[in-house]
Residue frames relative to the residue before (quaternion, step in Angstrom):
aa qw qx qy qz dx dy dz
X 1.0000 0.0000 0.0000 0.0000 0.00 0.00 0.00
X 0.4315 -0.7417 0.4365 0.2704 3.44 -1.06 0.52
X 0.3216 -0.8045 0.4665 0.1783 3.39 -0.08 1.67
X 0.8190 -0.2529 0.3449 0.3826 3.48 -2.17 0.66
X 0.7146 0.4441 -0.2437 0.4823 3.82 -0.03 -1.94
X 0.7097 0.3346 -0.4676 0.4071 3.82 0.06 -0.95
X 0.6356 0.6927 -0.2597 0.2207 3.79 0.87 -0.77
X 0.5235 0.6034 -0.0365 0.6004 2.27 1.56 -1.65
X 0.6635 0.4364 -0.2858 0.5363 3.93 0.10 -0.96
X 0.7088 0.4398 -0.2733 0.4790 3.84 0.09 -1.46
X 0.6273 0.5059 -0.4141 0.4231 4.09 1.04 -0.35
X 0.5688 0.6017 -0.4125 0.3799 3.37 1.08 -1.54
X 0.4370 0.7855 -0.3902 0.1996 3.08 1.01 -1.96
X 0.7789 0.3136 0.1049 0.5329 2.99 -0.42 -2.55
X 0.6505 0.3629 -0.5397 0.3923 3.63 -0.02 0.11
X 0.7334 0.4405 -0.3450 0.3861 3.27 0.85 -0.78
X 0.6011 0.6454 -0.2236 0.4150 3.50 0.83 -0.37
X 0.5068 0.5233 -0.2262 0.6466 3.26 2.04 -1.01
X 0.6329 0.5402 -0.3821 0.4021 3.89 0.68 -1.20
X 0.6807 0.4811 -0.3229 0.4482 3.61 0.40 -1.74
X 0.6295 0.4983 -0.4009 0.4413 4.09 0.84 -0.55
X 0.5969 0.3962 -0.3282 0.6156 3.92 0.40 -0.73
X 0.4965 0.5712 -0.4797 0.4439 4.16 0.26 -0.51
X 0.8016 0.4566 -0.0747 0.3786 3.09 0.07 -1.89
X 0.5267 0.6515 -0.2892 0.4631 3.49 1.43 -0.36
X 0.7945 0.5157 -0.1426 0.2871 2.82 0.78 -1.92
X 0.6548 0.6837 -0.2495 0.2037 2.89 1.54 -1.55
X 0.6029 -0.6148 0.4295 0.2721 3.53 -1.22 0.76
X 0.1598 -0.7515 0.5763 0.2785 3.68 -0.53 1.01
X 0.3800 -0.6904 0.5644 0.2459 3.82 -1.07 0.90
X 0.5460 -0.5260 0.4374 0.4837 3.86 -1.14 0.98
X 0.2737 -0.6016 0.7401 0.1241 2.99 -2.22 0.03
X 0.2750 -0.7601 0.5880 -0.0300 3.12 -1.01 1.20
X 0.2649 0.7852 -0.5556 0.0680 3.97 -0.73 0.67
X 0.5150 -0.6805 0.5183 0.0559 3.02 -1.66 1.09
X 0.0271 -0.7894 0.6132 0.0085 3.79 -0.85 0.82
X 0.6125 0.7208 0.0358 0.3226 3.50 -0.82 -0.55
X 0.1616 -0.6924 0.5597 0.4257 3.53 1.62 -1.09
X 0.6481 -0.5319 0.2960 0.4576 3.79 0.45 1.76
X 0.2361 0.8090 -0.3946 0.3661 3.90 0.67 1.22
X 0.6937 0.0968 0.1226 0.7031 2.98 1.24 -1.10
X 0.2578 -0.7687 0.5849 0.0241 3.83 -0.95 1.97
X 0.2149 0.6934 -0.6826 -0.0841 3.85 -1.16 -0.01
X 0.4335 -0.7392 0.5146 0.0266 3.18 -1.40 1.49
X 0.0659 0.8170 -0.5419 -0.1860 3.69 -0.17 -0.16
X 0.4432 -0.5905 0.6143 0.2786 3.92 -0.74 0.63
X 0.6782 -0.4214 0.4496 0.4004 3.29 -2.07 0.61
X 0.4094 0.6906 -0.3496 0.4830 3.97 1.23 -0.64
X 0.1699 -0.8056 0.4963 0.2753 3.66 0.22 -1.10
X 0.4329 0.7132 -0.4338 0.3402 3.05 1.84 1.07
X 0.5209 -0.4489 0.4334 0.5825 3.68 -1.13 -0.05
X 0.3348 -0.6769 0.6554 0.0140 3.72 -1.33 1.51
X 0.6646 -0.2278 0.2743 0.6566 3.85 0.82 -1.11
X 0.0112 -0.6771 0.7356 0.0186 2.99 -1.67 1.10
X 0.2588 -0.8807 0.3949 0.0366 3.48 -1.07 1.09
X 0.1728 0.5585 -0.7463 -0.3182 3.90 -0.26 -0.49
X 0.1996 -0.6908 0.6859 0.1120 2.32 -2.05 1.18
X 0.6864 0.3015 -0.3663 0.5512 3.41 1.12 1.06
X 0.4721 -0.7130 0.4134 0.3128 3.69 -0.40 1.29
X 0.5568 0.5951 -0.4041 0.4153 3.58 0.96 -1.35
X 0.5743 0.6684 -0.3800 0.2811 3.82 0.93 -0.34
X 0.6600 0.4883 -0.2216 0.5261 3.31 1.09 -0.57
X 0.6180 0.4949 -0.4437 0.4199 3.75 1.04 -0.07
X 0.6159 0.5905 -0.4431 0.2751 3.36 1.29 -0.16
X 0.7499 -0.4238 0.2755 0.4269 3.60 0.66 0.34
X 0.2697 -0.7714 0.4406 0.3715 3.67 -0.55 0.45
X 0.4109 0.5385 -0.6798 0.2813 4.16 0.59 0.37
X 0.6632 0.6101 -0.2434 0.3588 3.26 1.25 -1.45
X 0.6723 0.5008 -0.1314 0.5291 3.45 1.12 -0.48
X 0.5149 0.5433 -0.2543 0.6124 3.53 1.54 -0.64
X 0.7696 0.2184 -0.2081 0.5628 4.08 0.66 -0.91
X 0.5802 0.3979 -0.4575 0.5439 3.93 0.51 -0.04
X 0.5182 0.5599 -0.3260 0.5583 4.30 0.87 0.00
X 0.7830 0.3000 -0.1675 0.5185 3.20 0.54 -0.59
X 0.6000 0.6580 -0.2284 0.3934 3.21 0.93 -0.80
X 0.5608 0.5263 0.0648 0.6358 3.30 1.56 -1.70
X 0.6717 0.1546 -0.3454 0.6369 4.12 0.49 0.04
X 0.4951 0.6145 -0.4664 0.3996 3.96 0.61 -0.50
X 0.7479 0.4944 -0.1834 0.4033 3.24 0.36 -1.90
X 0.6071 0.4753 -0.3478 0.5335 4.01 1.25 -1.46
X 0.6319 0.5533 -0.4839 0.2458 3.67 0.64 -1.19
X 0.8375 0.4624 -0.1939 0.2171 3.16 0.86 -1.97
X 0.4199 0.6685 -0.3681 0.4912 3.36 2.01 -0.63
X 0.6516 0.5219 -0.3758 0.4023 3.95 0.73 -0.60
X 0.6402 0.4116 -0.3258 0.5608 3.53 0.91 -1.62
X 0.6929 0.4444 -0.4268 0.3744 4.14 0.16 -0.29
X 0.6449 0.4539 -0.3678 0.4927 3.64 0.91 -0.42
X 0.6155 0.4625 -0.4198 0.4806 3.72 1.07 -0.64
X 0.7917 0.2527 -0.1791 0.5265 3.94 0.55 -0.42
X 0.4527 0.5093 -0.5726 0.4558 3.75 0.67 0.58
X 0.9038 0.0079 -0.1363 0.4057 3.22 -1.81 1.18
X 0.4979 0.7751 -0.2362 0.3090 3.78 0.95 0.44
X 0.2147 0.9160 -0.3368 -0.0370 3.49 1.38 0.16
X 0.6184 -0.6059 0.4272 0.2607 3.14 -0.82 1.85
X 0.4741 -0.4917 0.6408 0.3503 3.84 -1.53 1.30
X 0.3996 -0.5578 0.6980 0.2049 3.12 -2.19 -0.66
X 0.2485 -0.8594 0.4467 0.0155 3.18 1.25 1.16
X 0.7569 0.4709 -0.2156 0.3986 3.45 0.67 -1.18
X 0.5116 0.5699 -0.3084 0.5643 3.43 1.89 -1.44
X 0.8212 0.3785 -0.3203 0.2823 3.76 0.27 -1.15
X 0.8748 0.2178 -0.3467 0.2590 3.05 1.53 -0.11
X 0.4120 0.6673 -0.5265 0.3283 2.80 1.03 1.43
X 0.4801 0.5949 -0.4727 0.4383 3.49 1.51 0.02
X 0.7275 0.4159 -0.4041 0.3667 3.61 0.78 -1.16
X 0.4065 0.4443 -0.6319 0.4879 4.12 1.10 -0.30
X 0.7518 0.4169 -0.4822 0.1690 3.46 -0.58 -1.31
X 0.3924 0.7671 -0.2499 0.4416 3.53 1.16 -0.68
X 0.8642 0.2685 -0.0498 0.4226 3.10 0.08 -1.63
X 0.6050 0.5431 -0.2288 0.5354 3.82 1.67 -0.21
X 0.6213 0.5017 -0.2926 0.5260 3.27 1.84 -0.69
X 0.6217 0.6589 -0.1965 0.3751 3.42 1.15 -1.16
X 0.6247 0.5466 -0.1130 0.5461 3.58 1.46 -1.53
X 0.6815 0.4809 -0.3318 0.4407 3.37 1.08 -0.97
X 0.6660 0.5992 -0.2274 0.3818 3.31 0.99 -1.20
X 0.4882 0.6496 -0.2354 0.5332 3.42 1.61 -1.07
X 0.6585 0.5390 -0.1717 0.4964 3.42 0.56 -1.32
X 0.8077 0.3794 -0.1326 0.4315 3.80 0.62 -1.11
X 0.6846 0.4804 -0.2772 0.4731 3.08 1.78 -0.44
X 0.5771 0.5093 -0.3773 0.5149 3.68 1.51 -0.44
X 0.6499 0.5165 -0.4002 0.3881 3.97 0.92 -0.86
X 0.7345 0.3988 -0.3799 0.3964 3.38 1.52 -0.40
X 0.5600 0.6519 -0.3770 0.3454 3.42 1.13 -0.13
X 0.6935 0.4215 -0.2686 0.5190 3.19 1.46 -1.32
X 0.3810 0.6236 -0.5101 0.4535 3.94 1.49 0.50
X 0.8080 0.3630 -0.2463 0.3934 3.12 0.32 -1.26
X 0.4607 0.6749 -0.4132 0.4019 3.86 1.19 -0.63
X 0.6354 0.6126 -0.2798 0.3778 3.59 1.17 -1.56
X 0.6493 0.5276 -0.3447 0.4257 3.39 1.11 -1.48
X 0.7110 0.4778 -0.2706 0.4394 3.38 0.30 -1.82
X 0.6657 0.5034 -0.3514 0.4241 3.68 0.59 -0.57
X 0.4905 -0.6290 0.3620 0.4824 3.67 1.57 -0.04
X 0.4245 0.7626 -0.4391 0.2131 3.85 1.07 0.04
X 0.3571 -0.6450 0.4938 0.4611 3.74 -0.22 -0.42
């Protein structure tokens, strides 16, 4: 039969595993900061993953023409974008949603069964004491 402790354990299990998911949810994404330009031109992103501040941080930048200024622009939100999507998925290791929820069915089929085996024996023994055979 499947005892209390293995139950008990196989819950911690998946609760904890369920916790570290809502964690990861919660967590605060920190701005991102990138450089284009030869570090000429600044874009910020907020915890939001909008544009927060963008700078030239050299004026002489703006004589360089605006194709040149059109691809170092792009170049500079690309670079802030991808530094975000790497900080959201660096060092982060993805639950097994699917593992946890097949451990918590298995649980819940083991648990029912056990239920099931424990009333057929109660309502056994009820028979005796009731004088039944």
């Amino acid at each position: 039969m499947f005892g209390e402790d293995a139950i008990a354990q196989q819950l911690a299990e998946a609760r904890s595993a369920l916790d570290e998911v809502r964690q990861q949810q919660g967590q605060p994404v920190q701005p991102v900061t990138a450089e284009a330009a030869d570090g000429r031109i600044q874009v910020t992103l907020g915890a939001n993953g909008r544009v927060e501040r963008f700078r030239f941080l050299e004026e002489r930048v703006l004589k360089e023409g605006t194709e040149f200024l059109e691809v170092e622009i792009a170049k500079v939100v690309n670079a802030a974008l991808d530094a975000r999507t790497e900080a959201l998925t660096a060092d982060v290791p993805t639950p097994d949603l699917e593992a946890i929820g097949t451990a918590v069915a298995q649980i819940q089929e083991q648990g029912v069964r056990q239920m099931r085996d424990m009333t057929a024996q109660i309502s056994a023994v009820m028979q005796k004491l009731q004088g039944g055979s």
